[in-house]
ZAMARGU-4260 file (C-alpha; in steps of 0.2 Angstrom, whole numbers, plus 5000, padded with zeros to 4 digits):
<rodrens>
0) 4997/5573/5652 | 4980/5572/5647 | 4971/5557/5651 | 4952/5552/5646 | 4939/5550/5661
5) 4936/5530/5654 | 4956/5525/5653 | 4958/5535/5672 | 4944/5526/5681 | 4950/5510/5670
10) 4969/5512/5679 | 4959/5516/5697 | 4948/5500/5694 | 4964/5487/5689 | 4977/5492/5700
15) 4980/5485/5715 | 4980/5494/5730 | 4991/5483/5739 | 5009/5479/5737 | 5019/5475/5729
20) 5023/5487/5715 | 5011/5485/5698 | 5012/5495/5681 | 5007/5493/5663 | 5008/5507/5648
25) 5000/5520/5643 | 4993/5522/5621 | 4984/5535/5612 | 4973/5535/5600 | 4975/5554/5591
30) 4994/5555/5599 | 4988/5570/5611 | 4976/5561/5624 | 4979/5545/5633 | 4965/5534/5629
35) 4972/5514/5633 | 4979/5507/5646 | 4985/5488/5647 | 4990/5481/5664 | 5005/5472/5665
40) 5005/5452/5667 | 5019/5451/5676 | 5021/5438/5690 | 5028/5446/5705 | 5039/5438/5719
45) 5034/5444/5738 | 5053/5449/5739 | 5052/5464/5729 | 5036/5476/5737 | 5044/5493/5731
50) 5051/5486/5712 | 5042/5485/5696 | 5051/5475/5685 | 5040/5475/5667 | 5036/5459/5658
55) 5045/5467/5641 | 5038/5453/5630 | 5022/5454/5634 | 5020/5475/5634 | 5032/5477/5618
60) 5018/5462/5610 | 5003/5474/5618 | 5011/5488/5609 | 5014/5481/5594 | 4994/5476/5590
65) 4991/5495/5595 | 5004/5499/5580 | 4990/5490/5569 | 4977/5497/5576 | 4984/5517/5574
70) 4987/5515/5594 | 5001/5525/5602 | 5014/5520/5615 | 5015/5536/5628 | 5022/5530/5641
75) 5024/5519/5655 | 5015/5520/5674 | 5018/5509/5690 | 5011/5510/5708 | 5021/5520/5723
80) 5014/5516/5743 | 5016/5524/5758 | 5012/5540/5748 | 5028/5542/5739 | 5025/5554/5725
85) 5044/5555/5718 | 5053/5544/5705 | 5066/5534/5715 | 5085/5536/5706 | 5081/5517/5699
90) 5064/5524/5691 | 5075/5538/5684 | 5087/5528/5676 | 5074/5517/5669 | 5066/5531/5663
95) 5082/5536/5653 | 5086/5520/5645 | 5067/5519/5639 | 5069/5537/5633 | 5086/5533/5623
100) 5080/5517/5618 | 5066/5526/5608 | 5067/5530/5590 | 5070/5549/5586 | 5054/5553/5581
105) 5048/5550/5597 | 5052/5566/5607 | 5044/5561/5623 | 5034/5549/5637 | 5023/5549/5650
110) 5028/5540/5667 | 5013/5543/5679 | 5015/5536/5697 | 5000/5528/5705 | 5001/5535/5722
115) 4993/5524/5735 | 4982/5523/5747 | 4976/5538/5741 | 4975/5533/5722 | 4982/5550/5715
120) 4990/5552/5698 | 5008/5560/5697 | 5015/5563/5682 | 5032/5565/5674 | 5036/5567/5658
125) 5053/5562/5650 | 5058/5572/5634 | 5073/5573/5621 | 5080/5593/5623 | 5097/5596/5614
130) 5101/5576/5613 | 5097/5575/5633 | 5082/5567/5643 | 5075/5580/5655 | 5061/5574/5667
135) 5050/5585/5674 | 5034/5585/5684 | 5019/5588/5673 | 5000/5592/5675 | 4987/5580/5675
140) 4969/5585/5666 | 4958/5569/5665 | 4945/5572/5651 | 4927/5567/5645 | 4926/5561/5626
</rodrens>
């Protein structure tokens, strides 16, 4: 994934750095390099420190002004703690019904986790590969425009 400096430091300012878990999504202006990032509104109940539940209304809404705006949706991110740096089985599934969910033409998407304390970027991507969704770890290169 290929993120600009501006959207990175943007995602390091926003996110919290205390539980519970937080997310938002990822667009792109020129469909390569991630260049916007929305936080997520959701409202989050003390009960659930290690779920992200997205507010689906109010993302698919953010998503659809990006449409008129030539905006890309790339992808989805959310916070891990205690320095957990793998997709739990729940992120993995979540991340196959986003990915079959998706129209054709969208071949892949990018579900970075936001590590904490340390604030590092992990990466996945999720991609359509003979009418399967693979996931795989994949590089981060943050970027100056």
């Amino acid at each position: 994934m290929i993120i600009t400096k501006f959207a990175y430091n943007k995602l390091k300012i926003l996110i919290p750095k205390t539980p519970p878990e937080h997310g938002g999504i990822l667009g792109s202006k020129n469909d390569e390099v991630i260049t916007e990032i929305v936080m997520d509104k959701r409202v989050y109940s003390s009960n659930y420190n290690c779920k992200y539940s997205p507010n689906i209304d109010f993302l698919n809404l953010c998503i659809e002004k990006w449409c008129e705006n030539n905006i890309s949706f790339k992808g989805i991110f959310h916070t891990h703690f205690a320095g957990v740096k793998t997709l739990s089985l729940t992120d993995i599934q979540y991340i196959s019904d986003i990915m079959n969910s998706m129209p054709e033409e969208i071949e892949y998407l990018y579900f970075p986790i936001f590590v904490m304390p340390d604030c590092e970027l992990v990466c996945y991507k999720a991609e359509r590969i003979n009418e399967k969704i693979e996931i795989e770890l994949d590089s981060v290169d943050i970027i100056s425009l």
